[in-house]
DRENZA-220129 format. One record per residue (C-alpha): residue in three letters; x, y, z; residue number from 1. Coordinates in Angstrom, 2 decimals, m for minus. Each point is the difference from the previous one (the first is absolute). Layout:
N
["ALA" [X Y Z] NUM]
...
//
This chain:
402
["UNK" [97.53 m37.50 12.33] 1]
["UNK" [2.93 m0.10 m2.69] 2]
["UNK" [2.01 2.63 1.32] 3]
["UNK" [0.07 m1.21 3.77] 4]
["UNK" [0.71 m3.50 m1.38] 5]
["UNK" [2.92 1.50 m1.90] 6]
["UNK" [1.00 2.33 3.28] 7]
["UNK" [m0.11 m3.83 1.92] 8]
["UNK" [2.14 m1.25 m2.35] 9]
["UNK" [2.68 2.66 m0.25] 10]
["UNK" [0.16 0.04 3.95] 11]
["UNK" [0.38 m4.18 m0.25] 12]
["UNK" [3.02 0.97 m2.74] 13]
["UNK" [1.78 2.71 2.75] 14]
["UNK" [m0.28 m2.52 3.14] 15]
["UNK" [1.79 m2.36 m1.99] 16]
["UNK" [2.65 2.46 m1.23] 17]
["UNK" [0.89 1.00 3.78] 18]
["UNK" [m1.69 1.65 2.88] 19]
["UNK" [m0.82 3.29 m0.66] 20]
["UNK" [m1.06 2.01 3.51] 21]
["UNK" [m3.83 1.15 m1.35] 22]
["UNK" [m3.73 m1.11 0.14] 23]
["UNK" [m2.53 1.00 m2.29] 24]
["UNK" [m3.20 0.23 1.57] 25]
["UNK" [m3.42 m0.22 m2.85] 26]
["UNK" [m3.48 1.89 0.81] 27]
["UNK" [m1.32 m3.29 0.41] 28]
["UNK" [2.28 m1.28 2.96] 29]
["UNK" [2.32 m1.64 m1.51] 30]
["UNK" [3.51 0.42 0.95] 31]
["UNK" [3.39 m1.46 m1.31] 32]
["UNK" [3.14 0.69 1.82] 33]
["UNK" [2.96 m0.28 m1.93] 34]
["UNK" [2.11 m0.81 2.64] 35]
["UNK" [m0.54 m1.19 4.05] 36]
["UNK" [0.95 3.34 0.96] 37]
["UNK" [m1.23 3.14 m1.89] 38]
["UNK" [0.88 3.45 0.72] 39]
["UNK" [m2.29 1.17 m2.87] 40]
["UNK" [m3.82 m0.47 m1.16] 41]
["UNK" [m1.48 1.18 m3.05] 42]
["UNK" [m3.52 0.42 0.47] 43]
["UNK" [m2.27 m0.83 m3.14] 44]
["UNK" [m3.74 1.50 0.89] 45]
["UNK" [m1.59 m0.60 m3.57] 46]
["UNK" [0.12 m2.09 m2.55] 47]
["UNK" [1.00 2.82 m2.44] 48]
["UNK" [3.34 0.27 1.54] 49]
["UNK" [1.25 m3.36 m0.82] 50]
["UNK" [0.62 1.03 m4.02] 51]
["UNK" [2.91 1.90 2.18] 52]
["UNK" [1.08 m3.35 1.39] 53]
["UNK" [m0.03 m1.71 m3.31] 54]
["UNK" [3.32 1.10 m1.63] 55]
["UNK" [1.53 2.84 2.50] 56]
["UNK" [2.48 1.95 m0.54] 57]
["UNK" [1.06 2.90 2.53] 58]
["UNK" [m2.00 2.18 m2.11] 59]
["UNK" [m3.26 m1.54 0.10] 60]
["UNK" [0.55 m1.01 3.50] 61]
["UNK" [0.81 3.52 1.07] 62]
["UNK" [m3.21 1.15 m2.15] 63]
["UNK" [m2.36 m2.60 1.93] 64]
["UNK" [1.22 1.52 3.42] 65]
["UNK" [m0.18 3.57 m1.14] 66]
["UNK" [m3.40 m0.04 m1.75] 67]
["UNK" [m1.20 m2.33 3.66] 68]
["UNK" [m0.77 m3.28 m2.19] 69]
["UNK" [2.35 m1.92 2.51] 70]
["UNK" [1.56 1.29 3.77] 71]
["UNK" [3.10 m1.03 1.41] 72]
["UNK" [0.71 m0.32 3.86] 73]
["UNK" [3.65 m0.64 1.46] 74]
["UNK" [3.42 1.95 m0.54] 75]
["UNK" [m0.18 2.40 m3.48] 76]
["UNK" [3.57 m0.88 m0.69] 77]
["UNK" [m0.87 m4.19 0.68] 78]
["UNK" [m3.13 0.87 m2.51] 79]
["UNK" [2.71 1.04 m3.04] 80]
["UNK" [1.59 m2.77 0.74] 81]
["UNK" [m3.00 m2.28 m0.06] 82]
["UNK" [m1.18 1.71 m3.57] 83]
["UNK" [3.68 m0.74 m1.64] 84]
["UNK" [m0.25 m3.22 0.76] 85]
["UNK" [m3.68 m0.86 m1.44] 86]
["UNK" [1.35 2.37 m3.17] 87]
["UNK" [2.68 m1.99 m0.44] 88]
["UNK" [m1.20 m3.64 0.88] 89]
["UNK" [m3.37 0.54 m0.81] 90]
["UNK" [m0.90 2.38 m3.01] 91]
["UNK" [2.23 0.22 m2.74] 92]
["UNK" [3.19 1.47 m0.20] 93]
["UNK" [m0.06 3.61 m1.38] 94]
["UNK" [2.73 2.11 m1.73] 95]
["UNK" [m0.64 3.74 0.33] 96]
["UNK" [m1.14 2.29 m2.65] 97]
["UNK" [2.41 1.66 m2.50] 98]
["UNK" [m0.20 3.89 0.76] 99]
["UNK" [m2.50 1.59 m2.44] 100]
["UNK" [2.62 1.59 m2.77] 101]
["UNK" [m3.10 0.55 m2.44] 102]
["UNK" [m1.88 2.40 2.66] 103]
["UNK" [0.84 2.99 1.97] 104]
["UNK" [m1.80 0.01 2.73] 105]
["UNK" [1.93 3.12 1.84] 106]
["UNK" [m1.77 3.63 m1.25] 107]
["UNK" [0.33 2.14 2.66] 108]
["UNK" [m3.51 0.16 0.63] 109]
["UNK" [0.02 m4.14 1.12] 110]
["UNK" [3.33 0.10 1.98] 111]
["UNK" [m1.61 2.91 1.91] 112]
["UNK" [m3.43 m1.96 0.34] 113]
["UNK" [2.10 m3.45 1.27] 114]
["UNK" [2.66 1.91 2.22] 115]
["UNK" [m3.55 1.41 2.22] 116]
["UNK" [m1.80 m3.69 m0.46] 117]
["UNK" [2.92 m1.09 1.95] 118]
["UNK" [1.30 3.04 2.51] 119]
["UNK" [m2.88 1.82 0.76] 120]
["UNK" [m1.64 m2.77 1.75] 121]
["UNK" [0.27 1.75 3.46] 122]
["UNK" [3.15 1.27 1.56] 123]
["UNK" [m1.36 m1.22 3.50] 124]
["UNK" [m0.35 m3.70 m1.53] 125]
["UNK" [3.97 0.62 m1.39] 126]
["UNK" [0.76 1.01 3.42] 127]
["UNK" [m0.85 m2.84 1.66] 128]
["UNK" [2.68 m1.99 m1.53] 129]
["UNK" [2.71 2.17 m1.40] 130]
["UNK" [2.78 1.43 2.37] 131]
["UNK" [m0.89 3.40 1.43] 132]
["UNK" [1.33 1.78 m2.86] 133]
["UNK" [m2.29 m1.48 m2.38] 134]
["UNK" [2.94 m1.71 m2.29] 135]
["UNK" [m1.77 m2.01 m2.64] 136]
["UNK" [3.18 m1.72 m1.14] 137]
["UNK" [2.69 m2.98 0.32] 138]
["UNK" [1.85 0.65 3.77] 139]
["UNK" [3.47 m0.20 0.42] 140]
["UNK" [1.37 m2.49 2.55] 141]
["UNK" [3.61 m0.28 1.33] 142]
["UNK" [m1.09 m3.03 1.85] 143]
["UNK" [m2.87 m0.88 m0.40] 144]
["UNK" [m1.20 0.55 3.64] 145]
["UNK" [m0.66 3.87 m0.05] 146]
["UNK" [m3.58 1.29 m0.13] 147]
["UNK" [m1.82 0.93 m2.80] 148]
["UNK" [0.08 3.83 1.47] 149]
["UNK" [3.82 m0.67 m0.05] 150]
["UNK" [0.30 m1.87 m3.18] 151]
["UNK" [m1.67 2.91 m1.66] 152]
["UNK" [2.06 2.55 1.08] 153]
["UNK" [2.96 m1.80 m1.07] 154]
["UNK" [m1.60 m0.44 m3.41] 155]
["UNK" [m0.07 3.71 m0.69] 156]
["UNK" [3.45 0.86 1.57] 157]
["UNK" [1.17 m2.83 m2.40] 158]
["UNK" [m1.11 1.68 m2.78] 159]
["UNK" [1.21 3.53 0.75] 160]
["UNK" [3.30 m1.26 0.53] 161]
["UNK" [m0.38 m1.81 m3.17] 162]
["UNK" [m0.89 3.10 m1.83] 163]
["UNK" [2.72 2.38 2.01] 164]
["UNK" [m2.46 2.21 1.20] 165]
["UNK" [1.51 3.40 1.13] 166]
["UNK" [m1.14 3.22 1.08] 167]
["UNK" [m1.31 2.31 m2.68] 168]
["UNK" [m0.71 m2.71 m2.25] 169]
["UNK" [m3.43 m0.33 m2.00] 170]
["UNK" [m1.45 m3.22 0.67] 171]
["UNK" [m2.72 m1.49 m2.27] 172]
["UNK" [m2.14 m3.00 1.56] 173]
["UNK" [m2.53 m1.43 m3.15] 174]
["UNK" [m2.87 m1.97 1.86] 175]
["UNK" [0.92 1.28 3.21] 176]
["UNK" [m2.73 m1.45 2.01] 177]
["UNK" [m1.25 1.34 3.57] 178]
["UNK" [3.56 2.20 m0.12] 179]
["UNK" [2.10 m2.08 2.45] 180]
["UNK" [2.90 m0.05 m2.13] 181]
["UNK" [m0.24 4.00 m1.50] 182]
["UNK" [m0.50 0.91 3.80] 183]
["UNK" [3.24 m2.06 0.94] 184]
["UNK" [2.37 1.85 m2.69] 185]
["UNK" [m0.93 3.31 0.94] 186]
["UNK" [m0.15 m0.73 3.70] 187]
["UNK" [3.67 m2.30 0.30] 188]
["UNK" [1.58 1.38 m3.38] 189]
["UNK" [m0.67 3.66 m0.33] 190]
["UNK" [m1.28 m0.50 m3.41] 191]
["UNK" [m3.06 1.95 m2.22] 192]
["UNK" [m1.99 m2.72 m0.59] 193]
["UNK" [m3.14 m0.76 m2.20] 194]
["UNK" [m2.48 m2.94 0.02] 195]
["UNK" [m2.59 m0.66 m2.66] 196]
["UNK" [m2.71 m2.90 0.59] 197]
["UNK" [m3.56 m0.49 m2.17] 198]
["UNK" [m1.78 m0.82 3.54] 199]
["UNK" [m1.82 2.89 1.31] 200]
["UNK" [m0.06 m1.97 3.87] 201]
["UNK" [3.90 m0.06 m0.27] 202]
["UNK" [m0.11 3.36 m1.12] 203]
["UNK" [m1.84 1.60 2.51] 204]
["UNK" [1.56 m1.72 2.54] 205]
["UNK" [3.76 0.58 m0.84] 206]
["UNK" [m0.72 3.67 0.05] 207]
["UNK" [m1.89 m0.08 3.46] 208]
["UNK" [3.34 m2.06 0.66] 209]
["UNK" [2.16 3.17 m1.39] 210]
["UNK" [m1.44 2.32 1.87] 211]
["UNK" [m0.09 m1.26 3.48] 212]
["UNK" [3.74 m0.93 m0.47] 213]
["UNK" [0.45 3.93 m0.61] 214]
["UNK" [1.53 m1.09 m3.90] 215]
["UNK" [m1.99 2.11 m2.07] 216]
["UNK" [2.95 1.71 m1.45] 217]
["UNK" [1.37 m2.53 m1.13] 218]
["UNK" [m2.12 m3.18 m0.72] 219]
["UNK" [m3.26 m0.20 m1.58] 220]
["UNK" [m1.76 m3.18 m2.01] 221]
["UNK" [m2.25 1.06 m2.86] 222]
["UNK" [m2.48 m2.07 m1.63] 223]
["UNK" [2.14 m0.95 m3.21] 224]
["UNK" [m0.04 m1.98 m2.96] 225]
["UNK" [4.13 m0.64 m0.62] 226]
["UNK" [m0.80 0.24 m3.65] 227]
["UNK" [m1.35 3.83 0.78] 228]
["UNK" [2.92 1.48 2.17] 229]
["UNK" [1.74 2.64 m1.66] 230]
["UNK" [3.67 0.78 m1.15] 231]
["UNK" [2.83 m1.20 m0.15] 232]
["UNK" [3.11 m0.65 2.54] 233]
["UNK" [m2.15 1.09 2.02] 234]
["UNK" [1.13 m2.49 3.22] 235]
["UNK" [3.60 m1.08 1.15] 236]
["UNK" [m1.46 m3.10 1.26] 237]
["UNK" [m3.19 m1.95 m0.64] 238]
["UNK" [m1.22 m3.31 1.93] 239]
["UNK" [m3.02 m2.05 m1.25] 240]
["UNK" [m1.14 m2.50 2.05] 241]
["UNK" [m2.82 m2.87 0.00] 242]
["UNK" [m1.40 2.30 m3.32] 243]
["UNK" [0.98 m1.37 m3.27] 244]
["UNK" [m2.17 m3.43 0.81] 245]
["UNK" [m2.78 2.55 m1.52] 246]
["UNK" [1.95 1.36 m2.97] 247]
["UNK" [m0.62 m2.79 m2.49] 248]
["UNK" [2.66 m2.02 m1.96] 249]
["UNK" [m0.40 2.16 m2.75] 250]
["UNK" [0.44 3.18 1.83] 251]
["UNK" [3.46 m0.84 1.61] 252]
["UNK" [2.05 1.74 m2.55] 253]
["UNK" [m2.45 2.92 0.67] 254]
["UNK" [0.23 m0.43 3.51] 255]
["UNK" [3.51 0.01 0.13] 256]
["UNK" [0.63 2.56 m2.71] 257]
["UNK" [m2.12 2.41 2.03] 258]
["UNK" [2.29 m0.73 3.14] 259]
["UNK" [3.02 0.63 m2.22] 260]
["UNK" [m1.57 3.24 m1.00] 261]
["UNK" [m0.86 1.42 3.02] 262]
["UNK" [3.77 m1.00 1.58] 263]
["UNK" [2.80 2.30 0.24] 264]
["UNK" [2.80 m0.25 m1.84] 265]
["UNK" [2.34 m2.38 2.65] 266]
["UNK" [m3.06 m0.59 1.52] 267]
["UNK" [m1.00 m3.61 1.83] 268]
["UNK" [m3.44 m1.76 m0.16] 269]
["UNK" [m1.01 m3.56 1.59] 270]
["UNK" [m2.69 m2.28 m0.97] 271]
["UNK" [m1.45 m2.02 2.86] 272]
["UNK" [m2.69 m2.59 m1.51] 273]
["UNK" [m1.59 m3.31 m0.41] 274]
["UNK" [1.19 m2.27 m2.93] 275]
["UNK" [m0.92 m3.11 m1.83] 276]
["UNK" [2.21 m2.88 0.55] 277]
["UNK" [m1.07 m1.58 m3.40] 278]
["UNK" [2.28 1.34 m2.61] 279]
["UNK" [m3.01 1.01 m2.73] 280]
["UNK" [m1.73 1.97 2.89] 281]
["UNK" [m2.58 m2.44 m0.12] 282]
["UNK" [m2.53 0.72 3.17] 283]
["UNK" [0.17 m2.19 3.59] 284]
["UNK" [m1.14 m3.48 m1.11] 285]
["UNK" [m2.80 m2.66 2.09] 286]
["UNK" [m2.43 3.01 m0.84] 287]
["UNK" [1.57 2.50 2.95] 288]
["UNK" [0.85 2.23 m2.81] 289]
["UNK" [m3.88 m0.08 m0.94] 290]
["UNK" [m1.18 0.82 3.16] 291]
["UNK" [2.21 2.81 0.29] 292]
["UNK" [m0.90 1.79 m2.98] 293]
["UNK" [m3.50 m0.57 0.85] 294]
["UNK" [m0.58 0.98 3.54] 295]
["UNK" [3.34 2.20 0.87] 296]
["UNK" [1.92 1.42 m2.61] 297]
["UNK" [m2.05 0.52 m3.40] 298]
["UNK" [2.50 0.21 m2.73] 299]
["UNK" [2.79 m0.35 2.17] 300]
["UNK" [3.02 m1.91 m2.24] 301]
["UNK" [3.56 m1.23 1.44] 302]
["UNK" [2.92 m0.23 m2.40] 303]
["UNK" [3.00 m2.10 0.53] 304]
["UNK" [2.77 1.98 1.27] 305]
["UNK" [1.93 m0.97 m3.57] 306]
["UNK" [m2.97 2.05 m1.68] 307]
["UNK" [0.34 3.27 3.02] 308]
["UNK" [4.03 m0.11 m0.49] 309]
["UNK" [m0.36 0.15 m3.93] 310]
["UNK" [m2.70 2.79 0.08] 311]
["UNK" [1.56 2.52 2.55] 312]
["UNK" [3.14 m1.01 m1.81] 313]
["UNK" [m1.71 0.72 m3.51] 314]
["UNK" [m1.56 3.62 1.79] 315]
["UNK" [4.06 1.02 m0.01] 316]
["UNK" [0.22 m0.63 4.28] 317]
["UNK" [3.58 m2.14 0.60] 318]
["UNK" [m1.34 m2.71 2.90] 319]
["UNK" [2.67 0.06 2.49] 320]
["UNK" [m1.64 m2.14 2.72] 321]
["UNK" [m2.34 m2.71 0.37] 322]
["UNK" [m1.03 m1.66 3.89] 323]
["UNK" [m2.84 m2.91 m0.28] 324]
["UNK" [m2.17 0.79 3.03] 325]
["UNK" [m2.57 m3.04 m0.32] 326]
["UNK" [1.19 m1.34 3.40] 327]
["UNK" [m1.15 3.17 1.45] 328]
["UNK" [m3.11 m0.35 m1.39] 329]
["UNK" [m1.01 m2.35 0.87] 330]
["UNK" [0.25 0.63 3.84] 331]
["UNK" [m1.54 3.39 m0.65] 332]
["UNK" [m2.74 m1.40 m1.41] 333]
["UNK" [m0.18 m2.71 2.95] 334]
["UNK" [m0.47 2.80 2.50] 335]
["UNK" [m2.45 1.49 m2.12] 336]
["UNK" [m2.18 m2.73 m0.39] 337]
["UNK" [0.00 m0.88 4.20] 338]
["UNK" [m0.44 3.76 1.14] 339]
["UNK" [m2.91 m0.31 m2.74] 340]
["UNK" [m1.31 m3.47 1.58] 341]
["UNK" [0.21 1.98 3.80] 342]
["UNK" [m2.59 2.45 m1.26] 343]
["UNK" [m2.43 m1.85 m2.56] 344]
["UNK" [m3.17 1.79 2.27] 345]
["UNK" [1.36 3.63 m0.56] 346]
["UNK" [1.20 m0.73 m3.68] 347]
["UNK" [m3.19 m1.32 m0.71] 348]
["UNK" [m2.09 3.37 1.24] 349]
["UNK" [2.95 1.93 m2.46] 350]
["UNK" [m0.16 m2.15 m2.86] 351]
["UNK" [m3.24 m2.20 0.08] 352]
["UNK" [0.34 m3.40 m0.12] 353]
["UNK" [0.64 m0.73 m3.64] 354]
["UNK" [3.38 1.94 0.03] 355]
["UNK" [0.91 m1.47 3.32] 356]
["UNK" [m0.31 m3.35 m1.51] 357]
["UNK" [2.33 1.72 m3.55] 358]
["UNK" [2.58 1.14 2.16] 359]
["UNK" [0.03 m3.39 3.01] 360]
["UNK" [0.66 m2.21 m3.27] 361]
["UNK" [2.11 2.80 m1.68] 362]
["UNK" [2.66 0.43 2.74] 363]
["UNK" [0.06 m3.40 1.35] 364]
["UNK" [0.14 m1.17 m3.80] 365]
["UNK" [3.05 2.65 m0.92] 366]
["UNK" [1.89 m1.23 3.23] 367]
["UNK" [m0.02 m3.19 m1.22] 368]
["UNK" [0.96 0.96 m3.63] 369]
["UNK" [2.87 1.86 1.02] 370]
["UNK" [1.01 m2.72 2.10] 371]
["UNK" [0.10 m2.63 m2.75] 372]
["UNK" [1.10 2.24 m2.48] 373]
["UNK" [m3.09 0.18 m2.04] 374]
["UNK" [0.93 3.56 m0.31] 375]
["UNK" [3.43 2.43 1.06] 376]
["UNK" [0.79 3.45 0.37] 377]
["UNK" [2.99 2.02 m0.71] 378]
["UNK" [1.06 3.62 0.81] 379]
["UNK" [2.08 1.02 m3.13] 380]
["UNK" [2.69 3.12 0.03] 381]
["UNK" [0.75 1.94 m2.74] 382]
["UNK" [1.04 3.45 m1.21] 383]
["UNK" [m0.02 2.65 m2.63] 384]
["UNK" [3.55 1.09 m0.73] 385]
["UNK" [0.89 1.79 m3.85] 386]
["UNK" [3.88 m0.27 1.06] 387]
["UNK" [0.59 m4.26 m0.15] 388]
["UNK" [3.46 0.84 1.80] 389]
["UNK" [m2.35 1.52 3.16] 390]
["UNK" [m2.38 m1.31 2.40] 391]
["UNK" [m1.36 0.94 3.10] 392]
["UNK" [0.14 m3.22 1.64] 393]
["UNK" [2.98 m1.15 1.70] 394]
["UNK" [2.26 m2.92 m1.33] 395]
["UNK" [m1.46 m2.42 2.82] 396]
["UNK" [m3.34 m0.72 2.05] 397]
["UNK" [1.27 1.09 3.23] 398]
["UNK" [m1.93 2.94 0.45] 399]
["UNK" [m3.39 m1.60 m0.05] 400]
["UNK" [0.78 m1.58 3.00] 401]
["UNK" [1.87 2.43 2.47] 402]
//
């Protein structure tokens, strides 16, 4: 057969380049190990599959596992590892794709269809590897040693302090997930505060949250396009965080003038989310950026932070602040994807086993992205002041830390 002869070859071609710890095991019994010692085996049971093997790239690698044209056994994260290395040394290098300018692909109608594609899978699958609060975001570690619970709660007192959350204030949180962070603020801070989120699960949840914390009075989420909220000055202090992935490149100066908008005069807002590291916002390249517009996040586009600063800067918000979290990240991500790997049987009976297998490679994959620096995050600071002379942060950074 021509394509196992060329799959024979191409494993001859990676021996020679250095051992690489995986066997690839064929329907027919054959099996080449890469290495004396694998951790990993990629299990071929067809013939159809090998068109996968021919010239992978993370994407069609990821798509053979998800669609159950190949299985893998051994460690998830070892796996990634494994499929970066056949990209790389066996398929051809790939570059990844220039962000669409010519289309929008963000009506409000979509972004509401591909925020519920990817949040209202099940909150019981979410809650077997999120913290307790349900934080769907980059962690904060002072260490690097604290839990995830811990991390978590860090995270959100980080960004209150950022913000100068006081008493009395009116606190805005756009994409505000299962309500950890709205629920914090009015809890620690005293504030008013008001989520929005386009997932009815998070939704329902944050307000079963609200009420059995006794907050009714003065937090509630609402199921919210930020495009549709009304007024103007409306909040003293807005956060955003792990949202504006799903806004669209083209939609930034939108995004941000809406956030401008909405601020009080004085007021503070921070911007917490992922961002290219190529400068022309081109997509995550070996095909991960591929998979994860096909399987996890339709649509979703990451500028470079050059491209966020200009925008927000363009909407009329001063940036004050900017702290790269990637680090972070990347070990949030890493205790996502293990607490994930302890329960595979109970995710499975949440999700079925297609998303299990979206969301194994998708954590394990973004762990390692972050990691490498395929990828970055940033939390940016900025505020709304019509008096240049005036602003309501202090003259250092002091405060975020006390």
């Amino acid at each position: 057969m021509l394509l196992e002869s060329r799959v024979e070859k191409k494993v001859a071609e990676l021996k020679a380049q250095g051992e690489l710890p995986l066997a690839i095991e064929l329907w027919n019994g054959k099996r080449y190990a890469l290495a004396e010692h694998t951790d990993v085996t990629l299990r071929v049971p067809g013939a159809g599959a090998l068109k996968y093997l021919a010239d992978p790239d993370l994407a069609s690698l990821g798509q053979a596992y998800v669609e159950g044209y190949i299985d893998v056994e051994g460690p998830i994260d070892e796996a990634l590892r494994a499929a970066e290395a056949l990209a790389r040394s066996w398929g051809k290098p790939k570059k990844g794709r220039l962000p669409p300018l010519l289309r929008n692909l963000h009506s409000k109608t979509s972004d509401a269809e591909v925020v519920r594609y990817h949040y209202d899978v099940s909150d019981d699958f979410y809650g077997l590897w999120l913290d307790r609060r349900m934080v769907y975001s980059c962690a904060y570690f002072k260490t690097g040693d604290e839990t995830l619970e811990a991390a978590q709660e860090e995270k959100l007192d980080h960004i209150c302090r950022k913000l100068r959350l006081a008493p009395g204030d009116r606190f805005l949180d756009i994409g505000c997930g299962w309500g950890a962070l709205v629920l914090w603020a009015a809890e620690r801070y005293g504030v008013t505060a008001t989520g929005i989120t386009l997932s009815k699960n998070q939704h329902a949840h944050a307000n079963q949250c609200i009420q059995a914390a006794d907050l009714g009075d003065r937090c509630k989420v609402l199921l919210h396009d930020y495009r549709d909220l009304p007024g103007e000055g409306v909040f003293d202090k807005i956060a955003s965080v792990g949202m504006f992935e799903h806004v669209g490149l083209k939609n930034l100066l939108l995004y941000f003038g809406s956030i401008r908008r909405l601020l009080a005069d004085g007021g503070i807002a921070l911007n917490q989310g992922i961002t290219a590291v190529d400068t022309e916002s081109r997509e995550v390249g070996l095909g991960a950026g591929a998979f994860v517009e096909q399987y996890v996040f339709p649509h979703g586009e990451l500028p470079h932070l050059s491209l966020a600063l200009r925008e927000m800067s363009a909407a009329g918000l001063e940036v004050m602040d900017v702290e790269t979290l990637r680090l972070h990240y990347a070990r949030t991500l890493a205790h996502w994807s293990r607490r994930l790997e302890r329960n595979l049987e109970a995710a499975r009976v949440h999700a079925g086993d297609k998303r299990l297998r979206i969301w194994r490679i998708y954590l394990a994959g973004c762990a390692h992205a972050f990691e490498r620096n395929w990828c970055t995050i940033h939390q940016v600071l900025a505020v709304k002041s019509s008096n240049p002379g005036r602003n309501p942060l202090p003259l250092t950074r002091d405060y975020m830390y006390r």
